[in-house]
N, C-alpha and C positions, 0 to 999 in steps of 0.2 A: 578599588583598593586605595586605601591613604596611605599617602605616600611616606616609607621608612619601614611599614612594616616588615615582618619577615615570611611568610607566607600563608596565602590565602586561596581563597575561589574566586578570580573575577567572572563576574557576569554583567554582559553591557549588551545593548546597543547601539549599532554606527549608521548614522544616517549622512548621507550628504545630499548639498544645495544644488540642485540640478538646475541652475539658471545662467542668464547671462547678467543676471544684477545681484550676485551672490552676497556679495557684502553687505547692499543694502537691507537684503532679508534677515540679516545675522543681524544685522542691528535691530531691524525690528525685534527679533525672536526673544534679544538681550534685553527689548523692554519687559516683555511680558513679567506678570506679576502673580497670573493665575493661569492655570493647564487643567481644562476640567474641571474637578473638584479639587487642585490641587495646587497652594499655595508651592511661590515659586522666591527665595531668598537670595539675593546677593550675597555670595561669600568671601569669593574673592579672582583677583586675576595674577596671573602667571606666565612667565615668559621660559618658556623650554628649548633647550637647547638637546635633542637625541642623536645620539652614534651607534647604530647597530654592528654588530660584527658575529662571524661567521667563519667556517677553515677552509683554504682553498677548496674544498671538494664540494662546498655546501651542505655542510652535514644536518645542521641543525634546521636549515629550509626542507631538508629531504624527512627531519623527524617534527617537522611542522611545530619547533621550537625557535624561540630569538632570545637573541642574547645584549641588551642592551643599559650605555650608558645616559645617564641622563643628568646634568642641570638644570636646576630647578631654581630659581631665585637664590641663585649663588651656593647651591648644596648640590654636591654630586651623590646620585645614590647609581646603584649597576643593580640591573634586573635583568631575572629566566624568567620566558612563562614558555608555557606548554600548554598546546589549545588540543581544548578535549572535542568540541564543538565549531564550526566559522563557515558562514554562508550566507550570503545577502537572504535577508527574508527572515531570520532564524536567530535565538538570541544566542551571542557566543560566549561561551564559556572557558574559561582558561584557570591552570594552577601556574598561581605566580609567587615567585619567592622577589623580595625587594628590601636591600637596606644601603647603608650611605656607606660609602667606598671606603674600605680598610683593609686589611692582610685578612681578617678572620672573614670579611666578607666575601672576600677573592676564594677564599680555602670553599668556602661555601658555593656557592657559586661555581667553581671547579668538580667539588662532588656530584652536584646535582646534574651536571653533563657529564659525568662517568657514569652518574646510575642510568643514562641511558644510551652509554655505548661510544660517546663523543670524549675520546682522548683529548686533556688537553693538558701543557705542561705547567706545571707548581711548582712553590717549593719558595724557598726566601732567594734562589739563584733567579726568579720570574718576577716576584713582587715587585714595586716600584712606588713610589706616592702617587705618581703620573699614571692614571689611568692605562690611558689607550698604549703608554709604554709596557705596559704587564701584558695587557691583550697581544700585542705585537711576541713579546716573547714566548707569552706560550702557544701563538701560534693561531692567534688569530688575525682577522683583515675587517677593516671597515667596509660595510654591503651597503650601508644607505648613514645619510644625514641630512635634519632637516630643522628647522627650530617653527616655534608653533607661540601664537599670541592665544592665551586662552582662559578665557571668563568661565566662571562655576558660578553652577545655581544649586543651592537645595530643595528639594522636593520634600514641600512636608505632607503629609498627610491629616486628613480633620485631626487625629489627635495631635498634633503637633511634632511624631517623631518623622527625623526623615530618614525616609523610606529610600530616596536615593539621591542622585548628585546629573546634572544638566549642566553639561561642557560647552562650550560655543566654541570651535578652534579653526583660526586663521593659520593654514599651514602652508609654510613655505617648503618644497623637497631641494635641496640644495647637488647640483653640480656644476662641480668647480666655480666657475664666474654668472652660471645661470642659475635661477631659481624659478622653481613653479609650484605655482600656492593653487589651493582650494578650501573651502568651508565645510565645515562639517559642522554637527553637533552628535554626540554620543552621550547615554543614558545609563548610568551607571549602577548595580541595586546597591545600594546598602543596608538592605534588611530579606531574609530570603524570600519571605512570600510578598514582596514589590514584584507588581504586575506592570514589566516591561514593554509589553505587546501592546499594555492600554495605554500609557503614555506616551510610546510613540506611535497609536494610533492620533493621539491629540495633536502633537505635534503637526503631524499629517494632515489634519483637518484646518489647522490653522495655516499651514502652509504645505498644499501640496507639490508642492516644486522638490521637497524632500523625500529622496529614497536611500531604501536598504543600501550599505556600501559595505565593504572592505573593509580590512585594519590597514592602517597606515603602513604597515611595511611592505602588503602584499602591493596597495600603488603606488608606492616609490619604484618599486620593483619595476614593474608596467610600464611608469612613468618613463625610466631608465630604457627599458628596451625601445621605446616609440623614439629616445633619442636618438640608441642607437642606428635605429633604422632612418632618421632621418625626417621622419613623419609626425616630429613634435609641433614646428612653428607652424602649422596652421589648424592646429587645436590648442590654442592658446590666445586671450586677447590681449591689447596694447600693455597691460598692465602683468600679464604674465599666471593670468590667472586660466585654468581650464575651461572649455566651453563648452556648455552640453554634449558637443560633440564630441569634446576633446575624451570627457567621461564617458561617453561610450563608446569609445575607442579602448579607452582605461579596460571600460568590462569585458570586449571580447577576447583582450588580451591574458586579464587575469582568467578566465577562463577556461581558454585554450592553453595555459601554462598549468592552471591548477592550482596559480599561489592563493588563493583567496581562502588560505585555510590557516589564518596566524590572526 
């Protein structure tokens, strides 16, 4: 989805760098220029700042929705999605509504969690310019944050349209004074018949160190618990980044919870 619109169908794939030289591979991945048959263009990079939030009860993990704010090269926009689809292996699909933070956004946004059940409080007594001040009022809580370094490619196809968008993302999951990053890259369609299975089969071939992952909020999620139990720092190296191992720690976790479905 481009970013501001107001709602669509995302379909993506999420692959992450299952190495202990993650970075270096992301750089490579960032040279490439061709994918198959499939010119690869420099678009642009972006530095994001996300704030998820959620009601104390976890209503929106339990309706396999999120509710999140995002800065974006100094523009705050707040996004719902609602994953229709999500499982390593398998392309995920989601309805996402997204536009840049305002009262009318907020009102929106608000609706969209009533039509499925998720009270939450409005009204110009909730508003605020301050974001996370409005969330707070009607009665939400921050569940995860993390900010994310992330290069975009376009994917054109021999006729020259593109078909979709090739993310590189260095992410950092943010608790309190700690942070723990890992690499991904996800595939995004922007045209409906882009055949995502085949490019990140390419992907794959050119670097099989990558596999099927998560959405970022189901391993922050993950992430969070290995803290809490304690069993973070030694699936992490000097630099704070995940280690094969750390990652499949990550997967048995989300598994055994269930969250890998956002």
């Amino acid at each position: 989805m481009r970013y501001g619109e107001a709602v669509s169908r995302e379909r993506e794939i999420a692959l992450v760098i299952r190495s202990e030289d993650a970075l270096r591979i992301a750089n490579a991945l960032a040279r490439l220029r061709m994918l198959g048959p499939y010119q690869l263009v420099p678009a642009s990079v972006q530095r994001i700042h996300d704030v998820y939030f959620d009601t104390p009860a976890g209503a929106l993990q339990a309706q396999r929705a999120a509710l999140r704010l995002r800065r974006i090269n100094g523009e705050m926009l707040v996004t719902f999605k609602a994953s229709l689809l999500d499982a390593p292996r398998q392309v995920r699909t989601r309805l996402e509504i997204e536009l840049p933070w305002s009262r009318a956004a907020f009102e929106r946004i608000a609706r969209a969690l009533s039509a499925r059940g998720i009270g939450v409080s409005s009204g110009d007594a909730v508003y605020q310019h301050n974001a996370r001040e409005t969330f707070r009022r009607a009665g939400l809580g921050a569940v995860q944050e993390r900010q994310t370094f992330r290069r975009v490619r376009y994917v054109l196809a021999a006729s020259g349209e593109v078909g979709a968008e090739l993310v590189l993302d260095r992410t950092g999951f943010i608790f309190g004074t700690q942070r723990v990053h890992l690499c991904e890259v996800e595939i995004e369609a922007r045209r409906a018949r882009t055949r995502l299975d085949v490019l990140a089969r390419h992907l794959m071939q050119f670097a099989p160190v990558l596999q099927p992952w998560y959405s970022k909020l189901a391993t922050g999620l993950a992430i969070q618990t290995l803290l809490q139990q304690g069993a973070l720092e030694e699936l992490v190296d000097a630099d704070a980044h995940l280690t094969p191992a750390g990652l499949d720690r990550i997967r048995r976790v989300v598994e055994q919870t269930q969250r890998g479905v956002l």
